[in-house]
PyMOL Python script that loads the backbone (N, CA, C, O; Angstrom):
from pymol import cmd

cmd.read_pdbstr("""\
ATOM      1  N   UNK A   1      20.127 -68.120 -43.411  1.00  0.00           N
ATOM      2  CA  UNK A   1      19.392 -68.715 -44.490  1.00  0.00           C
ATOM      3  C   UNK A   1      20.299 -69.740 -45.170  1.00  0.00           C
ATOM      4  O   UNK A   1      21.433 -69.473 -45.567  1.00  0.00           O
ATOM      5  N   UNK A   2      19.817 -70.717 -45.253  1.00  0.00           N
ATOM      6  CA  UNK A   2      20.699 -72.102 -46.079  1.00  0.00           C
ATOM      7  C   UNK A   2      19.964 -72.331 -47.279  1.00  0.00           C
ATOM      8  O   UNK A   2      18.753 -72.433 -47.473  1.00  0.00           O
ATOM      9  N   UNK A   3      21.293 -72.413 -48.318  1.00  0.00           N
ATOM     10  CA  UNK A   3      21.481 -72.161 -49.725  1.00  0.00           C
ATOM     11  C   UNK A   3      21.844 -73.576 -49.963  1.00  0.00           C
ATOM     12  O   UNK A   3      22.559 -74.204 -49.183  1.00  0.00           O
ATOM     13  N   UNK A   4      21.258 -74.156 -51.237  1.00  0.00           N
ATOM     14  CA  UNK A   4      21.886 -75.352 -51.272  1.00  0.00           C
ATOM     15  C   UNK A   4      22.676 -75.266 -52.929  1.00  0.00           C
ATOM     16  O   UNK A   4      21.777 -74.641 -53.493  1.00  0.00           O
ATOM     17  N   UNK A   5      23.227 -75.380 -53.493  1.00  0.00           N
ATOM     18  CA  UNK A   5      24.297 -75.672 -54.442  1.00  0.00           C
ATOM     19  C   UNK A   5      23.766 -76.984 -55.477  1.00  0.00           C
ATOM     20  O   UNK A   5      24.022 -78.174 -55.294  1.00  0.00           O
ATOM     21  N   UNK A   6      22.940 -76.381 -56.630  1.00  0.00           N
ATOM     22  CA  UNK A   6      22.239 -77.333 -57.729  1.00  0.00           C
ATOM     23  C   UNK A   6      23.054 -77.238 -59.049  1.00  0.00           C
ATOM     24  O   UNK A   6      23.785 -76.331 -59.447  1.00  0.00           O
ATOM     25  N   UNK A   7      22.704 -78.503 -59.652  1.00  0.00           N
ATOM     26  CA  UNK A   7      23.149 -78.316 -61.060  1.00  0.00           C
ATOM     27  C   UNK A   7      21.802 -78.157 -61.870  1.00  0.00           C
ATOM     28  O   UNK A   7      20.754 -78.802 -61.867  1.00  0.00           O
ATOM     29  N   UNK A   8      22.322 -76.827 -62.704  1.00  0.00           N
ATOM     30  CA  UNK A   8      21.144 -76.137 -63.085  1.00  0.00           C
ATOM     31  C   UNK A   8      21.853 -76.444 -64.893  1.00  0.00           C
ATOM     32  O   UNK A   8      22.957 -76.035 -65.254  1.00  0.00           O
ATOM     33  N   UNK A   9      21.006 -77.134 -65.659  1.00  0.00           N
ATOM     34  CA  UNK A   9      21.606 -77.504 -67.158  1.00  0.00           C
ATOM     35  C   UNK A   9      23.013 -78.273 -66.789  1.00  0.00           C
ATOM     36  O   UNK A   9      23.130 -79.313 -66.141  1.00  0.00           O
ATOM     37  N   UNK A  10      24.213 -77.342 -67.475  1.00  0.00           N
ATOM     38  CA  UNK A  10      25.352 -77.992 -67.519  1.00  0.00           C
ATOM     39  C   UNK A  10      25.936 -77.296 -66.652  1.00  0.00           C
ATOM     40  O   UNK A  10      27.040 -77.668 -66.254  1.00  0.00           O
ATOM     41  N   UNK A  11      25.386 -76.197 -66.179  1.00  0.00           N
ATOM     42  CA  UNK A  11      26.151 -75.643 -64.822  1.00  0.00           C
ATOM     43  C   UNK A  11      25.801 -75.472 -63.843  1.00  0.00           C
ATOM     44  O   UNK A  11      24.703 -75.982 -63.617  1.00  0.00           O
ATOM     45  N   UNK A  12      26.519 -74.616 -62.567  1.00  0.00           N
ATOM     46  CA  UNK A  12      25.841 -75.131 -61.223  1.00  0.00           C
ATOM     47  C   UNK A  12      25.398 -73.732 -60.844  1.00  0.00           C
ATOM     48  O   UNK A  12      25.727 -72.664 -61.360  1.00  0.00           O
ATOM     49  N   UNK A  13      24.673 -73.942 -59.943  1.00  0.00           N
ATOM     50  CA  UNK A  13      24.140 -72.432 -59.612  1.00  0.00           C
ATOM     51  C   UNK A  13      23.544 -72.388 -57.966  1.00  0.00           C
ATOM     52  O   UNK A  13      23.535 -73.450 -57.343  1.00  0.00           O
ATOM     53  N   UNK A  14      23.113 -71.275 -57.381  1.00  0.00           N
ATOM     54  CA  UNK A  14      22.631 -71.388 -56.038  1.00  0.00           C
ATOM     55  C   UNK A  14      20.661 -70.740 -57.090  1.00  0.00           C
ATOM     56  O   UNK A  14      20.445 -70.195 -58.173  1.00  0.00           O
ATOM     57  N   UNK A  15      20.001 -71.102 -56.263  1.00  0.00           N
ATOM     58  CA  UNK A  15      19.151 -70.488 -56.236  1.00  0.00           C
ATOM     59  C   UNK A  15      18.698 -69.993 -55.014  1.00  0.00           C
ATOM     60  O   UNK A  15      18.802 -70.607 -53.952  1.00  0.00           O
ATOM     61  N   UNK A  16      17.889 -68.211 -55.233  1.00  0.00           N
ATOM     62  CA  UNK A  16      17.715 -67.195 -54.137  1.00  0.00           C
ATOM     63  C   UNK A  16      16.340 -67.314 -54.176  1.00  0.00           C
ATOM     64  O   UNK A  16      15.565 -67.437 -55.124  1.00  0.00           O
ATOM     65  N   UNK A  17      16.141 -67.246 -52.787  1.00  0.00           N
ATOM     66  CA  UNK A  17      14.401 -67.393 -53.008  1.00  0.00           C
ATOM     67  C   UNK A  17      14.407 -65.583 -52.953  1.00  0.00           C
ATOM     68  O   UNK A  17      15.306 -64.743 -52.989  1.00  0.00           O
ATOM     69  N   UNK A  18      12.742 -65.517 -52.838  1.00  0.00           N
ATOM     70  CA  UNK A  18      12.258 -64.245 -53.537  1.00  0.00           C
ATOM     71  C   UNK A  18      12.465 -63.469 -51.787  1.00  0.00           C
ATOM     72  O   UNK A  18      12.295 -62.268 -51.999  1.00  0.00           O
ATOM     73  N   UNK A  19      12.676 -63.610 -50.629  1.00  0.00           N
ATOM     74  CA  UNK A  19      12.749 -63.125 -50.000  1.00  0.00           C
ATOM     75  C   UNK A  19      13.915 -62.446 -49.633  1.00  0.00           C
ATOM     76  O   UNK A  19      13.964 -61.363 -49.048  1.00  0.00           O
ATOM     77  N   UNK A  20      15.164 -63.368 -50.129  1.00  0.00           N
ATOM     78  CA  UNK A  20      16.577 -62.796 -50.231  1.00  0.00           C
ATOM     79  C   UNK A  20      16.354 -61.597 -51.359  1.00  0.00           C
ATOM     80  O   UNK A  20      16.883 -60.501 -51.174  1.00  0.00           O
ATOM     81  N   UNK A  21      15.378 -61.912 -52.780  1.00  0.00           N
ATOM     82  CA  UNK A  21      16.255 -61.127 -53.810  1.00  0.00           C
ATOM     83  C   UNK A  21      15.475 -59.702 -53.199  1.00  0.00           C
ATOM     84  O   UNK A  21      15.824 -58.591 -53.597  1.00  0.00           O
ATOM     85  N   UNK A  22      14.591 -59.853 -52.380  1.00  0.00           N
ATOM     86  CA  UNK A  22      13.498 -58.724 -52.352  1.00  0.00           C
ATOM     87  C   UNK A  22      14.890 -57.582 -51.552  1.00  0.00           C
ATOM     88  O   UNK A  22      15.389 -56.516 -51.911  1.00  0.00           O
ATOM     89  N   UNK A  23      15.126 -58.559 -50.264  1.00  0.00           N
ATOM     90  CA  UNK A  23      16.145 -57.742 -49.303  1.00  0.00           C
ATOM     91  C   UNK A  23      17.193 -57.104 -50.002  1.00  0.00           C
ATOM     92  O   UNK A  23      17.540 -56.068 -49.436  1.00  0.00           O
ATOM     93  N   UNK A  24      17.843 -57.370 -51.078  1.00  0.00           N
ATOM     94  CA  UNK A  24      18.975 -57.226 -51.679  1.00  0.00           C
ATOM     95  C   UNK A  24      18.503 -56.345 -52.939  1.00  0.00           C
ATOM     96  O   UNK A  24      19.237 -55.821 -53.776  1.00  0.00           O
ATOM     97  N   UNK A  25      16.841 -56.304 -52.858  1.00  0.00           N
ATOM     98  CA  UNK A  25      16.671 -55.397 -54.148  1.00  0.00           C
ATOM     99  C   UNK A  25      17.294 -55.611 -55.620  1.00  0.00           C
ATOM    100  O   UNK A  25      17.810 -54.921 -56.498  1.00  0.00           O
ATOM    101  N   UNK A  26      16.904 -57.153 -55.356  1.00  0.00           N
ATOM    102  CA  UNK A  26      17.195 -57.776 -56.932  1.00  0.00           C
ATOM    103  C   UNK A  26      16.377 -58.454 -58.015  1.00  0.00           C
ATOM    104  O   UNK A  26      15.396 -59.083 -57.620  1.00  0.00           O
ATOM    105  N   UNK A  27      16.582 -58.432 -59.088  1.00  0.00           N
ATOM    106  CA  UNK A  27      15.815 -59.101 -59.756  1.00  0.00           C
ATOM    107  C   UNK A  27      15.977 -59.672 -60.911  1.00  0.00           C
ATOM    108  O   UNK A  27      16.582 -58.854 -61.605  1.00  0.00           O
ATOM    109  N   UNK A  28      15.733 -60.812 -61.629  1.00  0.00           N
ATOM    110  CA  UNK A  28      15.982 -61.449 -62.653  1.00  0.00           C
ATOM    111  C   UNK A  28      16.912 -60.838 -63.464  1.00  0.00           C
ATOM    112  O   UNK A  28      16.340 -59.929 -64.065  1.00  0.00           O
ATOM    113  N   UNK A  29      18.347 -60.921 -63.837  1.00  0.00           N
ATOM    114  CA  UNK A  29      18.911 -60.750 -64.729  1.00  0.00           C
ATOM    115  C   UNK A  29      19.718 -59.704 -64.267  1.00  0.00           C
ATOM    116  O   UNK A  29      20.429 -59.115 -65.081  1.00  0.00           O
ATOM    117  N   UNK A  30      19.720 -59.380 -63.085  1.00  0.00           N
ATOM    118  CA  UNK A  30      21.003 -58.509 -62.359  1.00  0.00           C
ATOM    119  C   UNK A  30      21.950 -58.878 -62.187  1.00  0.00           C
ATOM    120  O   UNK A  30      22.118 -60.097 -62.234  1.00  0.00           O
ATOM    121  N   UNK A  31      22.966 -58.059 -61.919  1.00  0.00           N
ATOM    122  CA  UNK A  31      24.567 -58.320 -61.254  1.00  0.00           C
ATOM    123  C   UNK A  31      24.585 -58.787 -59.854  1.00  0.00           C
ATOM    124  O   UNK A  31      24.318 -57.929 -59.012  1.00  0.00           O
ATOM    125  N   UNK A  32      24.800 -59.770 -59.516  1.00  0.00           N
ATOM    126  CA  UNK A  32      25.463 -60.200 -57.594  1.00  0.00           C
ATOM    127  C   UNK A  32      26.859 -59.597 -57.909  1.00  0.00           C
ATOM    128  O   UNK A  32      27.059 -59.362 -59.101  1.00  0.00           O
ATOM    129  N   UNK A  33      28.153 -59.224 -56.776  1.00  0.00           N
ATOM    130  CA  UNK A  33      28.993 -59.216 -56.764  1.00  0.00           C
ATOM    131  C   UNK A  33      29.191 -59.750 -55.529  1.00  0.00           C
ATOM    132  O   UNK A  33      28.747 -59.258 -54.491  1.00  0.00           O
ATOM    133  N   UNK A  34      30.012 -60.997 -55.629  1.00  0.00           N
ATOM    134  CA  UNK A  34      30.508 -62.250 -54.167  1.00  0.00           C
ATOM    135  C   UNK A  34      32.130 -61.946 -53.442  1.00  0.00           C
ATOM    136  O   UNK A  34      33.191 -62.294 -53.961  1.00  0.00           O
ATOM    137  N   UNK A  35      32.035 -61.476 -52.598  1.00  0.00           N
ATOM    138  CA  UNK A  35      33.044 -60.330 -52.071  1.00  0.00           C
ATOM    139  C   UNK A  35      33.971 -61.453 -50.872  1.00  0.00           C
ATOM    140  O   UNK A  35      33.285 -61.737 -49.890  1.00  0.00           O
ATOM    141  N   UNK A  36      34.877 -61.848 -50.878  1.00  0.00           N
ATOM    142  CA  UNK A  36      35.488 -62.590 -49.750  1.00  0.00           C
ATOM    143  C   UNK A  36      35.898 -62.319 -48.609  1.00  0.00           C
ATOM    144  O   UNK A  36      36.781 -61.483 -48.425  1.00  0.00           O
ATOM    145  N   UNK A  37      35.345 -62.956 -47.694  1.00  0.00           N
ATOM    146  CA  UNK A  37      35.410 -62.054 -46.468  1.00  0.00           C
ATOM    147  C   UNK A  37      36.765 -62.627 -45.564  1.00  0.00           C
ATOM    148  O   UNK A  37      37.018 -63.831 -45.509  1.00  0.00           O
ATOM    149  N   UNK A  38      37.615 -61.561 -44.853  1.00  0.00           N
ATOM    150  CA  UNK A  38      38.398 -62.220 -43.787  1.00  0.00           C
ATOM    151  C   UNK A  38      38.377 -63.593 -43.038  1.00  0.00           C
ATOM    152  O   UNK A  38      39.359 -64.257 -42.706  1.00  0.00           O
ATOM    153  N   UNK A  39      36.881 -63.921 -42.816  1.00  0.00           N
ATOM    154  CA  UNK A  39      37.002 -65.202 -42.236  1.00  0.00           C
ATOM    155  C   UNK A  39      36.862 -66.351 -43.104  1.00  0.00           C
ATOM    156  O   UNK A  39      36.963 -67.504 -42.684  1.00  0.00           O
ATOM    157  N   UNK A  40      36.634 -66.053 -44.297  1.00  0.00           N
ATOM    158  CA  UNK A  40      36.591 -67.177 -45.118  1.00  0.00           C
ATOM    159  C   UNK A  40      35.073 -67.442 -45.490  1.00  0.00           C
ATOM    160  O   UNK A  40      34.588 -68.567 -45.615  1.00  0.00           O
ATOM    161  N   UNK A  41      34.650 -66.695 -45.589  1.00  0.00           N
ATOM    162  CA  UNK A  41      32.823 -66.697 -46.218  1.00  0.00           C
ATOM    163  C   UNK A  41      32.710 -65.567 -47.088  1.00  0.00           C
ATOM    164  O   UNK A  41      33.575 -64.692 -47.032  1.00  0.00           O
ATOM    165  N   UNK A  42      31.843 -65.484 -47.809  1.00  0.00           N
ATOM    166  CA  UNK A  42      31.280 -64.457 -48.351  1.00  0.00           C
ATOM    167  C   UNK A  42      30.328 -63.473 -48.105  1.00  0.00           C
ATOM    168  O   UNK A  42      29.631 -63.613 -47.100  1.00  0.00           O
ATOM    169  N   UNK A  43      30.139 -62.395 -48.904  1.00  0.00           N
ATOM    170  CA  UNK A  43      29.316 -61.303 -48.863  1.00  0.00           C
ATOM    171  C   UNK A  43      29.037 -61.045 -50.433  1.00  0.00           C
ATOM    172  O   UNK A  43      29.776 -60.546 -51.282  1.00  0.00           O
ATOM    173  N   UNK A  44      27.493 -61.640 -50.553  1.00  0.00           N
ATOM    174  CA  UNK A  44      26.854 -60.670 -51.948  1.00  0.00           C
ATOM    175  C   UNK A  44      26.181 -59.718 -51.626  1.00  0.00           C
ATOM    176  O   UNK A  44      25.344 -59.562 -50.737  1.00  0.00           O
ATOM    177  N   UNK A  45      26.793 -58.732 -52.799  1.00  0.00           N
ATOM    178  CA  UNK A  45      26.393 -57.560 -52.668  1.00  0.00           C
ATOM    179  C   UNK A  45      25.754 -57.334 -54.627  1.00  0.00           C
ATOM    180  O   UNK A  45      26.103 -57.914 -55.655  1.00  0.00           O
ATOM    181  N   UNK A  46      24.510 -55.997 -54.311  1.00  0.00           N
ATOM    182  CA  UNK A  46      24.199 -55.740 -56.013  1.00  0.00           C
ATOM    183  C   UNK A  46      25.427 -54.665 -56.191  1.00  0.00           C
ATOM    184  O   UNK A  46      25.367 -54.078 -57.272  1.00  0.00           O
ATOM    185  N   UNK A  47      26.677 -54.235 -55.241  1.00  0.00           N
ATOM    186  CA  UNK A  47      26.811 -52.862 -55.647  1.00  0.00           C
ATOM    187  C   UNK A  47      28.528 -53.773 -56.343  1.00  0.00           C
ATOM    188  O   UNK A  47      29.023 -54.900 -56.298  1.00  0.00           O
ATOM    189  N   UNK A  48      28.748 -52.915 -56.710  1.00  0.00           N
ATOM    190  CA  UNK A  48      30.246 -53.221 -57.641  1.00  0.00           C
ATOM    191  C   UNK A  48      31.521 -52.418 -56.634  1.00  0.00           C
ATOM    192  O   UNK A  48      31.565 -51.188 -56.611  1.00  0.00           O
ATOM    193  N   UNK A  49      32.311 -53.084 -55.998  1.00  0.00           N
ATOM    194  CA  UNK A  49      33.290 -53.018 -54.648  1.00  0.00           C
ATOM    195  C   UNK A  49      34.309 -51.965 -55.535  1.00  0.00           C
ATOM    196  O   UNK A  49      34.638 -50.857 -55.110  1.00  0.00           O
ATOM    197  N   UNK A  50      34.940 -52.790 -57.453  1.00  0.00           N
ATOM    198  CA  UNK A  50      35.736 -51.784 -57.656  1.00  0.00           C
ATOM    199  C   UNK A  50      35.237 -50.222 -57.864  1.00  0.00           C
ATOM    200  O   UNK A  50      36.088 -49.337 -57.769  1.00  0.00           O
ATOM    201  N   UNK A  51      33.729 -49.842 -58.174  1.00  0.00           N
ATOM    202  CA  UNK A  51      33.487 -48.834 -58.367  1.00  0.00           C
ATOM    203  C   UNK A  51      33.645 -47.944 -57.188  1.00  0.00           C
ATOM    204  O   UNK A  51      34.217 -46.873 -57.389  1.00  0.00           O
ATOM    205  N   UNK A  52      33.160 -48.264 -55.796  1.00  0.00           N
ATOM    206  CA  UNK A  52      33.703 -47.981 -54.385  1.00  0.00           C
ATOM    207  C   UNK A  52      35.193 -47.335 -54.686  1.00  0.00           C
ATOM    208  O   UNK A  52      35.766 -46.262 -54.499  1.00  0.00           O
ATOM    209  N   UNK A  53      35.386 -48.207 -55.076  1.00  0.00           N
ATOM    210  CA  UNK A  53      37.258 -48.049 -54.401  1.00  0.00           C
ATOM    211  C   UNK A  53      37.903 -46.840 -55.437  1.00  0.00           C
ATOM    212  O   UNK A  53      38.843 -46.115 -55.112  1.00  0.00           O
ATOM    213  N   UNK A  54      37.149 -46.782 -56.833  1.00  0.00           N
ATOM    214  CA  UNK A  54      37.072 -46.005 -57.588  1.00  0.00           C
ATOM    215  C   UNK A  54      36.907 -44.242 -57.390  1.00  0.00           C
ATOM    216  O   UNK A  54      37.666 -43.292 -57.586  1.00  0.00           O
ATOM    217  N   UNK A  55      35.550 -44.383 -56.916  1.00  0.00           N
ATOM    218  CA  UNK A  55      34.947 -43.088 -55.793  1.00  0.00           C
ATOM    219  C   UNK A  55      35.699 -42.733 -54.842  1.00  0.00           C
ATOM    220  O   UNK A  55      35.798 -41.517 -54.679  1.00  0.00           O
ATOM    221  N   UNK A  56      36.489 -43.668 -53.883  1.00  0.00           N
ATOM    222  CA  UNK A  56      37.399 -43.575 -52.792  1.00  0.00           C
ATOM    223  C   UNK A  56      38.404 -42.297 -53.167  1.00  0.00           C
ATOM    224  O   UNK A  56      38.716 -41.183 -52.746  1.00  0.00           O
ATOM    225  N   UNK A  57      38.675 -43.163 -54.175  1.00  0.00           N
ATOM    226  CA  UNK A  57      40.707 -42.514 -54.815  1.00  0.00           C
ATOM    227  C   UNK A  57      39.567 -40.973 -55.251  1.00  0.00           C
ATOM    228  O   UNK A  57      39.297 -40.132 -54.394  1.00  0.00           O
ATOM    229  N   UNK A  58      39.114 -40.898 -56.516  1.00  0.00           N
ATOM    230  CA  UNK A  58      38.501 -39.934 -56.684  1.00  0.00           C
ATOM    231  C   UNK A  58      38.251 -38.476 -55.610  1.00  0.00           C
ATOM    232  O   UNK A  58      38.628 -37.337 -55.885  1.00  0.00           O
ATOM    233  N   UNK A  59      37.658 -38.823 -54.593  1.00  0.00           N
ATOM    234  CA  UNK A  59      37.143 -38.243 -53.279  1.00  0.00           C
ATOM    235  C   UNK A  59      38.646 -37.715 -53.283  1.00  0.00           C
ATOM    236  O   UNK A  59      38.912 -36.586 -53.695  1.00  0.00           O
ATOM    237  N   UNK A  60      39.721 -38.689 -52.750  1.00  0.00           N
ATOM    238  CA  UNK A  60      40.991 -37.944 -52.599  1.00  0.00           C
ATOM    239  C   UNK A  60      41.533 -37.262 -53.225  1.00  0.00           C
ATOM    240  O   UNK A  60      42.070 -36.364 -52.577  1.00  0.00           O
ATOM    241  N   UNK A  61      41.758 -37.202 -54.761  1.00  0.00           N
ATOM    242  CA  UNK A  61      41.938 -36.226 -55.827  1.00  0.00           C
ATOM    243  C   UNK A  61      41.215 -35.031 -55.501  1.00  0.00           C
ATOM    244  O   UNK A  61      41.726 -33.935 -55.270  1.00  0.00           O
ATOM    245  N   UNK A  62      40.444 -35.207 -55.498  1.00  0.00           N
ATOM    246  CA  UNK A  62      39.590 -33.809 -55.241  1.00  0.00           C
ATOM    247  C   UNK A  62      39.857 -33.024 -53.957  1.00  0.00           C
ATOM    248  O   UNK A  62      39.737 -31.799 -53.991  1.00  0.00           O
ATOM    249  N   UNK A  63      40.295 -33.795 -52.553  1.00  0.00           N
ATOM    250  CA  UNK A  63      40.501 -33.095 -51.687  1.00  0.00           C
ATOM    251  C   UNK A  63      41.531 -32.277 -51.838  1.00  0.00           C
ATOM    252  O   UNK A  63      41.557 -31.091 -51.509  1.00  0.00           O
ATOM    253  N   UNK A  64      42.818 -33.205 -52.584  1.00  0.00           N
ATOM    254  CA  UNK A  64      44.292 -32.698 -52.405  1.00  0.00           C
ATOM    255  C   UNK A  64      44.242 -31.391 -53.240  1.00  0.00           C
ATOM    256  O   UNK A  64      44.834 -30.400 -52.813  1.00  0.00           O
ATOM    257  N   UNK A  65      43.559 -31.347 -54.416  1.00  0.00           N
ATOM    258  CA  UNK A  65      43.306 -30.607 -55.308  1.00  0.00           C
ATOM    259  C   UNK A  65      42.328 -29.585 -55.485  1.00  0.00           C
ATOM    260  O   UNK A  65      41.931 -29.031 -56.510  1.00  0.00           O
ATOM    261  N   UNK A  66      41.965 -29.421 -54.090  1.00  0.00           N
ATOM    262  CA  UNK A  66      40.682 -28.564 -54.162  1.00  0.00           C
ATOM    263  C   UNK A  66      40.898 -27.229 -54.658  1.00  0.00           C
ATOM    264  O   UNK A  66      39.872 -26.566 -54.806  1.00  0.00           O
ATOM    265  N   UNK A  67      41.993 -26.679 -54.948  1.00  0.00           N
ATOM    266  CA  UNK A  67      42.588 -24.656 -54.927  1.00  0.00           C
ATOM    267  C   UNK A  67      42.491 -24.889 -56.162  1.00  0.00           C
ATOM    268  O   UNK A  67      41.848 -24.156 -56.913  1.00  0.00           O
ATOM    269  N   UNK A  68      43.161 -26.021 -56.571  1.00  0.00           N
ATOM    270  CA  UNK A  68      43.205 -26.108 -58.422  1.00  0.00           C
ATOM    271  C   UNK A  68      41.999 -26.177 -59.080  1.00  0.00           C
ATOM    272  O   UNK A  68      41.740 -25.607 -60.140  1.00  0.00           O
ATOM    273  N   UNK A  69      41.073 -27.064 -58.273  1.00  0.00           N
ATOM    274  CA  UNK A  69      39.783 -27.055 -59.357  1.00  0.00           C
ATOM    275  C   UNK A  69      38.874 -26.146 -58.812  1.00  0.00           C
ATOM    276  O   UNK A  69      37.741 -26.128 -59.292  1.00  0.00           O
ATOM    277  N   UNK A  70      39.168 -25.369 -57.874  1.00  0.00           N
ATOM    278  CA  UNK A  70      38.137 -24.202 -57.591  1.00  0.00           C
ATOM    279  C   UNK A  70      38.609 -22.967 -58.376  1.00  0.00           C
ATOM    280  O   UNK A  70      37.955 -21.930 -58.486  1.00  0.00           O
ATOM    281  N   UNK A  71      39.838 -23.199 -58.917  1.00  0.00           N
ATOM    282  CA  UNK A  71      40.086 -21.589 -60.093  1.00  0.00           C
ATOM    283  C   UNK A  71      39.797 -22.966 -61.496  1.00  0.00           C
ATOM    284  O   UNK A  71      39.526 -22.672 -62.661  1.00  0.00           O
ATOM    285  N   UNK A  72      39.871 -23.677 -61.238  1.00  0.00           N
ATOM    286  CA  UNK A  72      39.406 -24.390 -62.855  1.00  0.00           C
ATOM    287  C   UNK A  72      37.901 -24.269 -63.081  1.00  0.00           C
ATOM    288  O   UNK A  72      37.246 -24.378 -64.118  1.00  0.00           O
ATOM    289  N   UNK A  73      37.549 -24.026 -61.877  1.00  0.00           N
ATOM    290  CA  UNK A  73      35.831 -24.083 -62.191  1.00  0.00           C
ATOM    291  C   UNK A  73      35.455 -22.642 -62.628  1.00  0.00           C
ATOM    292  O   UNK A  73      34.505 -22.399 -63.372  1.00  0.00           O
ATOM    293  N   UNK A  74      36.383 -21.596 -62.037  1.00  0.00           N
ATOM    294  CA  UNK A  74      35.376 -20.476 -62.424  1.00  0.00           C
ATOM    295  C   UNK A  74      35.397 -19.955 -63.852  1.00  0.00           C
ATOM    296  O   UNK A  74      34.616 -19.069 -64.198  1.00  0.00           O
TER     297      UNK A  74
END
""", "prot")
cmd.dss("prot")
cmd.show_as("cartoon", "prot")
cmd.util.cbc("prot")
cmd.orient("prot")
């Protein structure tokens, strides 16, 4: 799909037609997050990459720690 790059007021903007925002499950007044890819392009995404990476570490806390928070839980 080709995006073209407008000046929208005093700033610039892409506009998404309604078939992208549908796929991406977006809508007026949401978050994109524009993610850089290895080859030098992008990836938008609605989801937030640091919250991922957030959950990641998390997940591991919990594994290393599983004896501790299973007598913390009871």
């Amino acid at each position: 799909m080709k995006l073209e790059v407008k000046r929208i007021g005093n700033s610039t903007g892409i506009i998404l037609p309604k078939e992208l925002l549908a796929r991406l499950n977006l809508s007026q007044g949401d978050h994109v997050f524009a993610i850089e890819t290895a080859e030098g392009g992008l990836t938008l995404t609605p989801f937030d990459p640091s919250f991922a990476e957030g959950i990641e570490i998390a997940e591991r806390a919990m594994k290393a720690y599983r004896n501790a928070l299973s007598e913390l839980a009871k």
